[in-house]
C-alpha positions as CSV (number, residue, x, y, z in Angstrom):
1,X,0.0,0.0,0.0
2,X,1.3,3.2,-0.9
3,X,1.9,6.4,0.8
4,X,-1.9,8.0,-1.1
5,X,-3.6,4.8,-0.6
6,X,-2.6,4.8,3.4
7,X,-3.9,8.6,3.9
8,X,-7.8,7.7,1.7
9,X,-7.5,4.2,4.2
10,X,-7.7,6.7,7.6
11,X,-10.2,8.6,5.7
12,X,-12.8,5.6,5.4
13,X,-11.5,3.6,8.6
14,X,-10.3,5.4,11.5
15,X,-11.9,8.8,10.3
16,X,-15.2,7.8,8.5
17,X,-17.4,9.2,11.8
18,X,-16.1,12.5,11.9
19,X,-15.1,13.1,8.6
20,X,-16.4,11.0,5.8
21,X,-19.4,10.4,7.3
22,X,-20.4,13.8,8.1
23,X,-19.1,14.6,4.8
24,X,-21.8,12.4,3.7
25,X,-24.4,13.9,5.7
26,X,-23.3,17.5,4.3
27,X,-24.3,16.2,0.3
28,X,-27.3,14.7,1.6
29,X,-28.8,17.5,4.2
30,X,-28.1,19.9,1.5
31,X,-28.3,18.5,-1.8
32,X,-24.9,19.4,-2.9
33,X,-23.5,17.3,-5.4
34,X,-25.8,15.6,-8.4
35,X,-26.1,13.2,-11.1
36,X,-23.6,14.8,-13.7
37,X,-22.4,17.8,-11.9
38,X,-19.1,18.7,-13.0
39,X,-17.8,20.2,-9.8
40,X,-14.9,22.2,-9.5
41,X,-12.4,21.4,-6.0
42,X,-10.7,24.3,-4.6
43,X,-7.2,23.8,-3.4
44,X,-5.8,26.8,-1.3
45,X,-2.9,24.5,-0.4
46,X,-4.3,24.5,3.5
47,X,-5.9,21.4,5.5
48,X,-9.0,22.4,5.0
49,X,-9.1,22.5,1.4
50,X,-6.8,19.2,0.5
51,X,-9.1,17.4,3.1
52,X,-11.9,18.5,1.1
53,X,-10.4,17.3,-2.5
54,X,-9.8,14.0,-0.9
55,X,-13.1,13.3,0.1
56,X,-14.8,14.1,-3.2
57,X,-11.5,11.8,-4.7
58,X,-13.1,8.9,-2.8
59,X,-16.6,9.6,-3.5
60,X,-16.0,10.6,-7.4
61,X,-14.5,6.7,-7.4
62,X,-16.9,4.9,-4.9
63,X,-20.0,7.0,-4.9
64,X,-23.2,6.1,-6.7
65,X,-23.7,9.4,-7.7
66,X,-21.7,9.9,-11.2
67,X,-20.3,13.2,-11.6
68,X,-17.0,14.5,-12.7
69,X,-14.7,16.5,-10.8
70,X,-12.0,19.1,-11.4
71,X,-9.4,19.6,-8.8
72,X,-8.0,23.2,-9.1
73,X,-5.6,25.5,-7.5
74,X,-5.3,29.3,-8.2
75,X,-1.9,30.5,-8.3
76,X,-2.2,34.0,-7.0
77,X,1.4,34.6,-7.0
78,X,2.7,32.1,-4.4
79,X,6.5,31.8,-3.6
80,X,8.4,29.2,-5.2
81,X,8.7,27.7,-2.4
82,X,5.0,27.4,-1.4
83,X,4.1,26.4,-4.9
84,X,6.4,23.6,-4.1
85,X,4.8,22.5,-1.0
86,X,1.1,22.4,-2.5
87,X,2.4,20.3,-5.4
88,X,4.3,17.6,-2.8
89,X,1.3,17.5,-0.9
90,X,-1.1,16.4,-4.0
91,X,1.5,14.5,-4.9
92,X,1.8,12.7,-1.6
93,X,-2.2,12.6,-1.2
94,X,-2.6,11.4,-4.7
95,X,-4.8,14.4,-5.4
96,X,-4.5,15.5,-9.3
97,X,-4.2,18.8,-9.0
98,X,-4.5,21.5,-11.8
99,X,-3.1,25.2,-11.6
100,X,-3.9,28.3,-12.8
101,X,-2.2,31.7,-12.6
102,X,-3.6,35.1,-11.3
103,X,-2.6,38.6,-10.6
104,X,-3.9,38.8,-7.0
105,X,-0.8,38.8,-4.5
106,X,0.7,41.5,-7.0
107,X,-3.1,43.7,-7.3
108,X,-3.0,43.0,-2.9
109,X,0.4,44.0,-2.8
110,X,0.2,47.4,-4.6
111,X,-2.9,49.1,-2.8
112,X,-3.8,50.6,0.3
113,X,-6.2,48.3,1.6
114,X,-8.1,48.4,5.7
115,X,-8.6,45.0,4.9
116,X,-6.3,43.8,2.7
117,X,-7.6,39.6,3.2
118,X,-11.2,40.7,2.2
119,X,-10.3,42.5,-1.5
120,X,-8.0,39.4,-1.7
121,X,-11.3,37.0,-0.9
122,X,-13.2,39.5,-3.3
123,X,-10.7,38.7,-6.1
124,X,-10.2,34.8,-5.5
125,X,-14.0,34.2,-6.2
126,X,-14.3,35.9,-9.6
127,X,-11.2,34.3,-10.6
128,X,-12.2,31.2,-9.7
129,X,-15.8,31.7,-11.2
130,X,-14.4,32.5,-14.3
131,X,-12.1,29.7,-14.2
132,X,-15.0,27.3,-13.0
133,X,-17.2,27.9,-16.1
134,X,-13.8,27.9,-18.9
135,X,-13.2,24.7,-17.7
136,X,-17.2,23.8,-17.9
137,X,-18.0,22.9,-14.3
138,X,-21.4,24.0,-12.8
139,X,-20.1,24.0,-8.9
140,X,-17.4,25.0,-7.4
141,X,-16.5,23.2,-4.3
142,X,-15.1,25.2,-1.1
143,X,-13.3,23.6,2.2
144,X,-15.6,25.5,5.1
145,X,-16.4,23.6,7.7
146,X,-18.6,23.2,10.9
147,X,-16.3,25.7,12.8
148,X,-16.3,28.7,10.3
149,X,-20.0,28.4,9.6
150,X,-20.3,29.2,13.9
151,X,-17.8,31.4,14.3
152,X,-19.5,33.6,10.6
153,X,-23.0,33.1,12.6
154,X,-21.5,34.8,15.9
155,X,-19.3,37.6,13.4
156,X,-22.8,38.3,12.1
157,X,-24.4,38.8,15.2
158,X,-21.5,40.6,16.8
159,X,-19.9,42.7,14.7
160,X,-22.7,43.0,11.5
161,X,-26.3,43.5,13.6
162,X,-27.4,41.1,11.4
163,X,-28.7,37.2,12.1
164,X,-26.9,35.3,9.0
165,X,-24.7,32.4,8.5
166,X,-22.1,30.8,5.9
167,X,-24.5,29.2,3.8
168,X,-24.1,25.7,2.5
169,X,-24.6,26.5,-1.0
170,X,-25.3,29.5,-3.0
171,X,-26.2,30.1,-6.5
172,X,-23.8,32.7,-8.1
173,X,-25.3,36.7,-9.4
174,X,-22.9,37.2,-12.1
175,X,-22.4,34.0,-13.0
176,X,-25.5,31.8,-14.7
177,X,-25.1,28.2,-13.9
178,X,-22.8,28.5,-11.3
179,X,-23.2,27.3,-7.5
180,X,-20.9,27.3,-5.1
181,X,-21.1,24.4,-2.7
182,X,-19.3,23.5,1.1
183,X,-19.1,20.1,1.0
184,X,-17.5,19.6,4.9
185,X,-19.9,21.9,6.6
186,X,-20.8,19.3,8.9
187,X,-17.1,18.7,9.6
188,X,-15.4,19.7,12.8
189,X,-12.1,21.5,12.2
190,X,-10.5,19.4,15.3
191,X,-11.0,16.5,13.1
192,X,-9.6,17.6,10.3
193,X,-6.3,18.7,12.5
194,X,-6.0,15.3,13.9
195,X,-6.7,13.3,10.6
196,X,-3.3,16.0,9.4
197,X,-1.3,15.0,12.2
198,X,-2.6,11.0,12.3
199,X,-1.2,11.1,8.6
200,X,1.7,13.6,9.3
201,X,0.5,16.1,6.9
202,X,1.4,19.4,7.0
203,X,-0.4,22.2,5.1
204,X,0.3,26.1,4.0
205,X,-1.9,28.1,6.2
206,X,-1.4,31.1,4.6
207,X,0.9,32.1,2.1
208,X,0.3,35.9,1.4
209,X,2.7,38.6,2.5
210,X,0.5,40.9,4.3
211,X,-0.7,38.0,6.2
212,X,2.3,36.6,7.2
213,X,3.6,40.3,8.3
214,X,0.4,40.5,10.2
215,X,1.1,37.3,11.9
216,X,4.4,38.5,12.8
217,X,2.6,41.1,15.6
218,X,-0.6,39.4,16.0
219,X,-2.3,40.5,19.2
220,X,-5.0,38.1,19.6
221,X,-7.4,40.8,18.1
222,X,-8.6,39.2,15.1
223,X,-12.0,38.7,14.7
224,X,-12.8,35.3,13.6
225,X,-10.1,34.3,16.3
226,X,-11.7,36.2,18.8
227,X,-15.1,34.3,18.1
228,X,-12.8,30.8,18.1
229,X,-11.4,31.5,21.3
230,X,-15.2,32.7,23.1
231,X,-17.0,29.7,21.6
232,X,-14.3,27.6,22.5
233,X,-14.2,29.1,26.5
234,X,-17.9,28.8,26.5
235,X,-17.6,25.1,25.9
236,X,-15.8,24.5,28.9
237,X,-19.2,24.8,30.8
238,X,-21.1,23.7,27.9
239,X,-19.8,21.1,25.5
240,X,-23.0,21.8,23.7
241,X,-22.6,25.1,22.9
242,X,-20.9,24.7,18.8
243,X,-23.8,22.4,17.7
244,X,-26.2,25.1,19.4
245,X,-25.0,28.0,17.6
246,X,-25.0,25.9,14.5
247,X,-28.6,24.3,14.9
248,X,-30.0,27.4,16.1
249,X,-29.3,28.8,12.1
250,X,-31.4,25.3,11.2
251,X,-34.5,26.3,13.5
252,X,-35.6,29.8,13.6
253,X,-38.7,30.8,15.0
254,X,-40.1,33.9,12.5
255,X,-43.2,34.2,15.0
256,X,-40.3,35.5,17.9
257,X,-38.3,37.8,15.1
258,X,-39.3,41.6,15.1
259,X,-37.8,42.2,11.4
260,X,-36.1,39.6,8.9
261,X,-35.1,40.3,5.0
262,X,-36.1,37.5,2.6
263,X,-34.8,38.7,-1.5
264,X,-33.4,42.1,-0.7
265,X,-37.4,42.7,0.7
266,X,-37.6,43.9,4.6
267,X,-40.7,42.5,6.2
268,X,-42.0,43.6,10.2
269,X,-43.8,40.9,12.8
270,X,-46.3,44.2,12.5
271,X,-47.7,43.0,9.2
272,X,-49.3,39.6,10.7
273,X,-49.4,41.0,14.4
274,X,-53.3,41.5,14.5
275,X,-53.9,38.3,11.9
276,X,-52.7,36.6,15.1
277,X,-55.1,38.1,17.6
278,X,-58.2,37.3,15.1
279,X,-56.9,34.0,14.9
């Protein structure tokens, strides 16, 4: 058995609960992957991301679903050395990868930005839109999981005044046919660490400049991290407390909401309130 076949063996042995199984449960919940889809795998060279491409490997072989599946990486203008990594890694995982260049590290890298990793975000989708329908596939495939779906849902909240989550699919606006799908949103990140170290993989987490200079004098102050660290110190009282957050977004009550937006329309508890009271 070699080194590719050993790492999809953990993946459907000692890690089919908490990963392929509630990759499984992801497809099913949410209808994400069809008869004759030609989906589109995003590689971003980090754990998330290979994990993902590995599981819709074993599924594109074994699954009784046929559909085809493209397993990409943008190049945004990644060191040599970084480049090198992501390619030993597919390598090593069996994964067969396909790249494709872009300007964005060199667009990031010459502006002014307040928030340099969301016009870098911005850019990555309509690249890999565009790339998505070139290369004919109707989804592109992203590696979110359970843990960035709770922590967007508190960000929301916190930070947005808004109730919303990281949805688990969504048709594109500016580009027909297109439908962008997260595959391991059932998936807790914990699991995908320890199926990493299990195999003694190690990942890019991120390989942009700006980040990494960031990194360099992190204070603990970002965001999402801040969200991470408060769900994950809530827990300690509460081991329940991820899987409320994230079924709470799968069971809201509209008769308990004073104002909610469905298509861009705002609508008030006011425009039923006295329906109720003849009722």
């Amino acid at each position: 058995m070699n080194r590719a076949q050993t790492i999809e063996r953990s993946l459907i042995t000692e890690f089919r609960k908490p990963i392929w199984r509630m990759f499984i449960k992801a497809l099913k919940d949410y209808e994400l992957i069809n008869e004759n889809d030609a989906v589109m795998v995003c590689i971003s060279g980090g754990k998330d991301s290979f994990i993902l491409a590995k599981c819709v490997q074993e599924l594109e072989r074994h699954g009784r679903v046929p559909f085809t599946a493209r397993y990409v990486c943008m190049d945004p203008g990644y060191a040599d050395e970084n480049r090198k990594r992501i390619e030993d890694n597919a390598n090593e995982m069996g994964i067969p990868i396909e790249f494709f260049p872009s300007p964005i590290f060199e667009a990031v890298f010459s502006g002014d930005f307040d928030n340099p990793c969301y016009f870098c975000a911005k850019m990555r989708r309509g690249y890999l839109y565009q790339h998505a329908q070139a290369i004919g596939c109707n989804k592109i495939a992203l590696g979110h999981h359970f843990d960035d779906v709770i922590e967007t849902t508190l960000l929301s909240m916190f930070y947005g005044s808004e109730i919303k989550t990281m949805m688990p699919k969504l048709h594109s606006d500016n580009y027909e046919g297109l439908e962008l799908i997260r595959p391991l949103y059932h998936v807790r990140e914990d699991d995908i660490i320890h199926f990493a170290e299990k195999n003694e993989l190690s990942f890019l987490n991120c390989a942009c400049k700006i980040t990494a200079d960031l990194n360099e004098n992190d204070d603990g102050s970002s965001k999402r991290l801040e969200m991470k660290k408060l769900i994950r110190k809530m827990s300690e009282d509460n081991p329940n407390i991820p899987r409320n957050i994230f079924s709470s977004m799968h069971n809201v009550n509209l008769d308990c909401v004073i104002t909610w937006k469905s298509h861009g329309q705002a609508h008030s508890f006011l425009e039923t309130y006295d329906d109720k009271e003849d009722d």
